[in-house]
C-alpha positions in Angstrom: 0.0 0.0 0.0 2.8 2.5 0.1 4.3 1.7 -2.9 1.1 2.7 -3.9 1.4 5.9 -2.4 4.2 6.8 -3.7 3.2 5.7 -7.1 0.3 8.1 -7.1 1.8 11.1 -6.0 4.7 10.5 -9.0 1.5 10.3 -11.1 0.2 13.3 -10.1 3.5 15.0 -10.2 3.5 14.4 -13.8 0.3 15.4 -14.3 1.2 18.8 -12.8 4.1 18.6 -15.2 1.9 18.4 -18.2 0.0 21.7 -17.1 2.6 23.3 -16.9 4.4 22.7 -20.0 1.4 23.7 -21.7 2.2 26.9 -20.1 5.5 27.7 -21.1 4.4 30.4 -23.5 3.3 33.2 -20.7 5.9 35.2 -19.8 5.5 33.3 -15.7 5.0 29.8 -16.9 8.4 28.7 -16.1 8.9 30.3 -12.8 5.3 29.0 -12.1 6.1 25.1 -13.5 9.4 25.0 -11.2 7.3 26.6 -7.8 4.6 23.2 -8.6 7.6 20.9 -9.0 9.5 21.9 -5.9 6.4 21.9 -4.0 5.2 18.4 -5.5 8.8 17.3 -4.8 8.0 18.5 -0.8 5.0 16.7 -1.0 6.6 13.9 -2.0 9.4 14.0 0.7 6.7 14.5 3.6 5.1 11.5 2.4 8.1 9.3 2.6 9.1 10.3 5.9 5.6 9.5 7.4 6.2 6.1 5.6 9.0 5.6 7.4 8.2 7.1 11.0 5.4 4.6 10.7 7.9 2.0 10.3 9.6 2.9 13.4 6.5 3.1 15.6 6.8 -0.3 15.6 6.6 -0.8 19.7 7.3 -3.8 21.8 5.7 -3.9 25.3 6.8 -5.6 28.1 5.4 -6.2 32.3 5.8 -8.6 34.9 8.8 -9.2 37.8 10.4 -6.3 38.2 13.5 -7.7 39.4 14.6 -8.9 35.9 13.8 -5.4 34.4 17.9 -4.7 34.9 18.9 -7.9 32.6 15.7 -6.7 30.3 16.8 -3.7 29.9 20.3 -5.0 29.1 18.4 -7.3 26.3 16.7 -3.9 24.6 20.3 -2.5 24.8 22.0 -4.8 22.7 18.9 -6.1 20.3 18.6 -2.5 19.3 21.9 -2.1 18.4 21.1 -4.3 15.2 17.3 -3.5 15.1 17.2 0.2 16.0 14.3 0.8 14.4 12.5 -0.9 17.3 11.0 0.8 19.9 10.8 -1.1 23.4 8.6 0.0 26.3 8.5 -1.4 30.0 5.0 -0.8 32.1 4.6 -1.5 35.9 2.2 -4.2 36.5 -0.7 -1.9 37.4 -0.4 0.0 34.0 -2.7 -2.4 31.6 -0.2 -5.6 31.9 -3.0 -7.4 30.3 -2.6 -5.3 27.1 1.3 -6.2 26.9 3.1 -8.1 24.3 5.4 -9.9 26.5 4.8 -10.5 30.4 7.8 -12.2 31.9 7.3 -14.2 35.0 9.9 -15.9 37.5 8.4 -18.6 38.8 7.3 -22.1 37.2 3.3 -21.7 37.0 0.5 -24.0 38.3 -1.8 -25.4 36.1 -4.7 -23.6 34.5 -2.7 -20.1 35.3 -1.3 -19.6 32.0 -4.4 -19.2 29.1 -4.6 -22.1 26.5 -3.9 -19.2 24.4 -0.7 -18.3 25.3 3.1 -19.4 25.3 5.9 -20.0 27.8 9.2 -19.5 27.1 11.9 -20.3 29.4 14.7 -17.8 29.0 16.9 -18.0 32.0 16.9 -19.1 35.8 17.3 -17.4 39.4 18.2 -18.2 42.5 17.3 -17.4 46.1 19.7 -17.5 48.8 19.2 -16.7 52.6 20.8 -13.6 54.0 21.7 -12.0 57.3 22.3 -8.9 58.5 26.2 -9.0 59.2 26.1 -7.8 63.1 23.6 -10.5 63.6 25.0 -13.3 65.7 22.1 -15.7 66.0 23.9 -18.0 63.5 27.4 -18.5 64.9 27.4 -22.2 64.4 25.3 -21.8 61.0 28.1 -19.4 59.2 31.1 -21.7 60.4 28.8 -25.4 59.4 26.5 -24.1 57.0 22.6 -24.2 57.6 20.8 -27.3 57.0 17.2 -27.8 54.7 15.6 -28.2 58.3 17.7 -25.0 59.4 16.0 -23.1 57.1 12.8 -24.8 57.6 13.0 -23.7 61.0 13.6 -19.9 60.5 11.1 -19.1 57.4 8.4 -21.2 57.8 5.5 -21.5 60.6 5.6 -24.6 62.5 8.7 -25.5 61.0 10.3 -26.3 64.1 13.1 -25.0 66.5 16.9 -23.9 64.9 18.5 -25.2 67.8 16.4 -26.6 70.1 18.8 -28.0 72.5 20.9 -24.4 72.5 17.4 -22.2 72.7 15.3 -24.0 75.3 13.4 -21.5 77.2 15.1 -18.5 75.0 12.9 -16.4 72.2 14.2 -16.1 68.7 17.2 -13.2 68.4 16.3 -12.8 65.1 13.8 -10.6 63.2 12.4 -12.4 59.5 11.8 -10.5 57.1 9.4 -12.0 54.5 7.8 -11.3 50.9 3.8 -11.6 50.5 2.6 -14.7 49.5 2.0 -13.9 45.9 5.9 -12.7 45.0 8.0 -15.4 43.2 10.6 -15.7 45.9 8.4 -16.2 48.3 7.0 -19.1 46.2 10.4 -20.5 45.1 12.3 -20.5 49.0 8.6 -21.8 50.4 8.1 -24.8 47.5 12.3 -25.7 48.1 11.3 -26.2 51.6 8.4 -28.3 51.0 6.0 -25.5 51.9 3.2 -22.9 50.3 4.2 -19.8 50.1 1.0 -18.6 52.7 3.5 -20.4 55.6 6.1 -18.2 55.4 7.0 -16.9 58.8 8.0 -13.5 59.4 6.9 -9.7 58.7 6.2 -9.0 55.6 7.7 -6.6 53.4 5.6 -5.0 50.5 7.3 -4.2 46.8 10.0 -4.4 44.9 12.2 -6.8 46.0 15.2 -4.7 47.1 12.8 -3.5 50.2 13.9 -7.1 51.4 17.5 -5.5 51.6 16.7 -2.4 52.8 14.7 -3.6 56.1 17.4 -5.8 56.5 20.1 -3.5 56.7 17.9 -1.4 59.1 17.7 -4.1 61.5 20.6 -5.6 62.9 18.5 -8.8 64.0 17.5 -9.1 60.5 17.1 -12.5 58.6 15.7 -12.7 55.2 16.5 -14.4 51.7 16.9 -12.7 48.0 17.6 -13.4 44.3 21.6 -13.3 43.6 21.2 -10.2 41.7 20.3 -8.2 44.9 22.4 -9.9 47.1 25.7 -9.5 45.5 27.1 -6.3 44.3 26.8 -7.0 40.3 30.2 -5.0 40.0 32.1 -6.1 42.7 30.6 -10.1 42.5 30.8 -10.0 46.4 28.1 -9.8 49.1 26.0 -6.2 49.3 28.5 -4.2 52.0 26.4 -4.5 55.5 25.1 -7.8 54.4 25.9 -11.4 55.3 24.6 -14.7 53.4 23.9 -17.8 55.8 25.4 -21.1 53.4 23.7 -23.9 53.0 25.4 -27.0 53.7 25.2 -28.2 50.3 25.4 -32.0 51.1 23.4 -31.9 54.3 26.2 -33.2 55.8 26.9 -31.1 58.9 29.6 -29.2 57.5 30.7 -26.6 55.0 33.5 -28.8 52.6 36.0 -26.9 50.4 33.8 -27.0 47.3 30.6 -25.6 49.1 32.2 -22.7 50.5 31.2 -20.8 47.2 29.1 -17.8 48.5 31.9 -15.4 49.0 31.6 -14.8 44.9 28.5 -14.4 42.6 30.2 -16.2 39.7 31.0 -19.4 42.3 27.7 -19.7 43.0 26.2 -19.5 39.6 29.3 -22.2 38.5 28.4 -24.1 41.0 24.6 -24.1 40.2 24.5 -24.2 36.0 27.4 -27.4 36.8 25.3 -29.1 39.4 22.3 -31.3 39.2 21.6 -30.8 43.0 18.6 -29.4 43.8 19.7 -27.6 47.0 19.9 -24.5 46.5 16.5 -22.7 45.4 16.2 -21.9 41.8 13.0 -21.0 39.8 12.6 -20.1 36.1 12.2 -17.2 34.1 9.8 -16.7 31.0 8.3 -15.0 28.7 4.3 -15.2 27.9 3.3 -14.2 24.7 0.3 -14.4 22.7 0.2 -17.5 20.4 -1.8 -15.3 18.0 0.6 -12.2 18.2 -0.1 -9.5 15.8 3.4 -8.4 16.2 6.1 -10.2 14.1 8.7 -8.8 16.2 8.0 -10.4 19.3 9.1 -13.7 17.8 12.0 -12.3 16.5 13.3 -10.6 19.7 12.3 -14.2 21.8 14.3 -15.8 19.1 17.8 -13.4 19.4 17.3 -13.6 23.9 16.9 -17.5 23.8 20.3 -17.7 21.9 22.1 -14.3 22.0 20.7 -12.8 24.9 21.9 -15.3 27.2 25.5 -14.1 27.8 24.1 -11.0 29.3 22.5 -13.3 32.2 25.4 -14.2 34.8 26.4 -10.3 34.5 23.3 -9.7 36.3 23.1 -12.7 38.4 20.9 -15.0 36.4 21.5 -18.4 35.0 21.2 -19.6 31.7 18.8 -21.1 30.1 20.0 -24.6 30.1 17.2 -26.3 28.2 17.0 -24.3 25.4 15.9 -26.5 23.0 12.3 -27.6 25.0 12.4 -23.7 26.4 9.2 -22.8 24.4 6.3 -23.9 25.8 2.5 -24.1 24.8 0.2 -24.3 28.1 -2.7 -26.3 27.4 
């Protein structure tokens, strides 16, 4: 249709042309003739550039976790670079999410949550460690042996037992939790690794983005909580957050931390350790995208195409894991 466009207004250029030839014999017919080219030839120019700022309104929108918006954004960064045409917009989730092109979630969802009419597709993973603040001393014997499944058991979840029962008879916690709300995806992930829903977490609960987890913990020297590696370690540094402390999990359960579990101290251990190990003991989850099976808008395939592939050298960087099942990553929920 705008080859079309163009074709007609050449047309009528012409035709313009042919008046104006015919005249050539008063004395303005020239200086007339060239004023209707140049102003066809305007025309003409106006109507190629809307062409092509229609082109580039070409807009992909994207909701969901908020915590992955850093590596998102890092995505947009470098798929722009060789499509810069493409326009790329990120909306909260209380700014019409439903009307989105992509939503990316971090958890793996129940059944019935995603629509038969939409498509998964795995892009990377995340995990969730638990974190102290670094004056708290309620976990002396935890930072030297590492905490246990039942350790942790016993600190996030209700009912979930005593830490040290024989060390803590008579004695109330020294420790402040610090919690998510049910519905966030780490509280889901640390709950489900623990054998647990996500409405047993114990603690007080902390409201929005993610980082607030940090924040109250830092405020609170009693302070014990659990975050995604990309807010726990400084992304520059690949060290703990300064004022923080992470409590390690005894890998193998077996009452003490051995050479290769003492991994914590750096971002890029702990991600090693987790894309090279087929243990399933430290809390991990997935990340996807949901599209529309019937999207309208080519590009969304596309830019799911260059993230499952390209994209994924971006992930450690900002303390996500790769997507190591690439080839079953996309998904259609029925």
């Amino acid at each position: 249709m705008d080859f079309c466009i163009v074709l007609i207004n050449i047309k009528i250029m012409k035709a313009f042309e042919r008046h104006f030839e015919g005249g050539k014999r008063n004395h303005n017919s020239n200086r007339v003739a060239k004023t209707g080219r140049n102003i066809l030839v305007a025309m003409l120019i106006m109507c190629c550039l809307q062409l092509n700022a229609q082109n580039k309104d070409q807009v992909i929108s994207i909701t969901g976790t908020q915590f992955t918006y850093p590596l998102i954004k890092r995505w947009i960064s470098e798929y722009s670079k060789i499509n810069p045409e493409l326009k790329f917009k990120l909306i909260s989730d209380q700014d019409n999410n439903d009307k989105a092109d992509l939503k990316i979630i971090a958890h793996t969802p129940e059944k019935g949550e995603i629509a038969e009419n939409k498509t998964l597709t795995r892009v990377g993973r995340f995990a969730i460690l638990p974190i102290t603040n670094e004056k708290n001393q309620s976990f002396t014997k935890e930072f030297k042996k590492g905490v246990k499944q039942d350790g942790l058991k016993a600190i996030f979840m209700k009912d979930g037992g005593e830490l040290n029962p024989e060390e803590k008879k008579g004695k109330e916690p020294e420790y402040t939790v610090y919690t998510k709300t049910p519905q966030s995806c780490a509280a889901k992930v640390i709950s489900s690794y623990l054998g647990y829903s996500s409405e047993d977490l114990n603690g007080i609960y902390v409201t929005g983005d993610d980082s607030y987890l940090i924040t109250s913990l830092l405020e609170d020297s009693t302070g014990v909580s659990y975050n995604n590696l990309g807010l726990i370690y400084d992304l520059d540094k690949r060290v703990p957050v300064s004022g923080i402390k992470i409590l390690p999990i005894d890998l193998n359960n077996n009452g003490r931390l051995d050479k290769e579990e003492q991994i914590y101290s750096n971002l890029d251990q702990v991600i090693t350790y987790l894309e090279d190990s087929k243990s399933a003991s430290i809390p991990t989850d997935n990340v996807s995208f949901i599209a529309d099976t019937k999207q309208s808008n080519p590009e969304v395939s596309n830019f799911l195409n260059w993230v499952k592939v390209s994209g994924q050298e971006y992930n450690h960087k900002y303390g996500f894991l790769n997507n190591t099942n690439s080839k079953n990553s996309a998904l259609t929920q029925k």
